[in-house]
N, C-alpha and C positions, 0 to 999 in steps of 0.2 A: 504494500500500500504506500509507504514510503516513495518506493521508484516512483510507480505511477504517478503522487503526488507533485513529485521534485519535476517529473517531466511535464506534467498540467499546467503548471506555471510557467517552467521553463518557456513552452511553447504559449501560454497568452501572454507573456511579460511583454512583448511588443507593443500588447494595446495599453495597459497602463503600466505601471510600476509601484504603485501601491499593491500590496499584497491582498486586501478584505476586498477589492474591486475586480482582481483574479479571479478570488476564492468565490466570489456572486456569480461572477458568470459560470464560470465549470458547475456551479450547486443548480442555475439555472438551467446548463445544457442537459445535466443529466436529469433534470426532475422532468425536462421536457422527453426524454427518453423515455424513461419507467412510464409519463402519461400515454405517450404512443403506442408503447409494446402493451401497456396494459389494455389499450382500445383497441388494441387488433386481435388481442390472442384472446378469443373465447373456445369454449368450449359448444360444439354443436351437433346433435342427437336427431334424426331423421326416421321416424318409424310409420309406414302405411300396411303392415297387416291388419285385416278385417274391413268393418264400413269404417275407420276414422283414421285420419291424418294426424301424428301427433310429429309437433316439431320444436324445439328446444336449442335454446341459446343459454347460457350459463358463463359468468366468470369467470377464467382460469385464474389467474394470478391471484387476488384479494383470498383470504379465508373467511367461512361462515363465519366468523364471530364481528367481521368488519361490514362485509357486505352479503349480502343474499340476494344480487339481483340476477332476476331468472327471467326469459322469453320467451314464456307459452303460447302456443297454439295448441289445439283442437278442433277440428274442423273435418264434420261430414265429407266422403269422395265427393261424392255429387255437388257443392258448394265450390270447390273449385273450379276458378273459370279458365288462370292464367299464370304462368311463371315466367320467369326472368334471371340468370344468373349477370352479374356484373362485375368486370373484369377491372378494377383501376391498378395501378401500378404496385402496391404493396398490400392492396386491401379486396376483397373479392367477396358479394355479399348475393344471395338469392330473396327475390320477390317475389311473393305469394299473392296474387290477387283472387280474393274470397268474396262470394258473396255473403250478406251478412242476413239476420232474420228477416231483414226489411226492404229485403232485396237491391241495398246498395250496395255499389261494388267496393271491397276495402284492400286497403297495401298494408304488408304485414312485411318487416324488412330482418334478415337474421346474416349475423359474419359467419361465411364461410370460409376466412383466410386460411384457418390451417387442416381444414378438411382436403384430403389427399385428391387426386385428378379421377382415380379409380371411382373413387367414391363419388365424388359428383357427377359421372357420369352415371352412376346409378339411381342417382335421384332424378337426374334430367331422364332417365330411361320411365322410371317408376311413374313421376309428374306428367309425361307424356301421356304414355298409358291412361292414366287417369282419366286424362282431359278426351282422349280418343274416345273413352267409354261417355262419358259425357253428353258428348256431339252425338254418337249414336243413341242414346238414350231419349236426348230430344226429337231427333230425325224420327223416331218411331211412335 
């Protein structure tokens, strides 16, 4: 921790030369770090056996006792009308568009950053499906 420190500075000493003006920025780079990694890395869970969609976004990083925030869906097959994966440069997230009891249409948005390529192609395989039956269901 040392090295690293002596190098931190070493390398911002160009921008100021007081040392607590060093020590703010490196406290800022990193707090902005941990805020990033912590909004990318969730946790996310994909289940459609039977009649319901069940889909989950969770926390990684934070423990229960800090944070308990969690991203349920539940949602009848036949309620879905539409999905969307999104592809940005570090962050990749899928869109569920559901209809709701009231018949409007709603966006439901879950991180899929660190769900593997495997994997989401089997949700995109699954979500299709879905939708296929759908269209045929009304068609008849």
């Amino acid at each position: 921790m040392a090295i690293f420190s002596a190098v931190m500075f070493k390398t911002f000493s160009s921008i100021s030369t007081d040392p607590f003006i060093v020590l703010v920025i490196i406290a800022v780079i990193f707090g902005a770090l941990f805020f990033i990694v912590h909004y990318i890395s969730k946790y996310f869970e994909y289940d459609s056996d039977g009649h319901m969609v069940i889909v989950t976004n969770k926390e990684l990083l934070m423990s229960d006792r800090f944070s308990n925030k969690e991203h349920i869906v539940e949602f009848e097959k036949d309620k879905l009308i539409g999905f969307k994966f999104n592809n940005y440069i570090v962050f990749k997230s899928l869109v569920l568009l559901i209809k709701n009891k009231r018949g409007h249409t709603q966006k439901e948005r879950f991180n899929v950053t660190l769900v593997s390529k495997k994997k989401r192609r089997y949700i995109r395989q699954s979500l299709t499906k879905v939708i296929k039956e759908n269209k045929k269901q009304e068609g008849s």
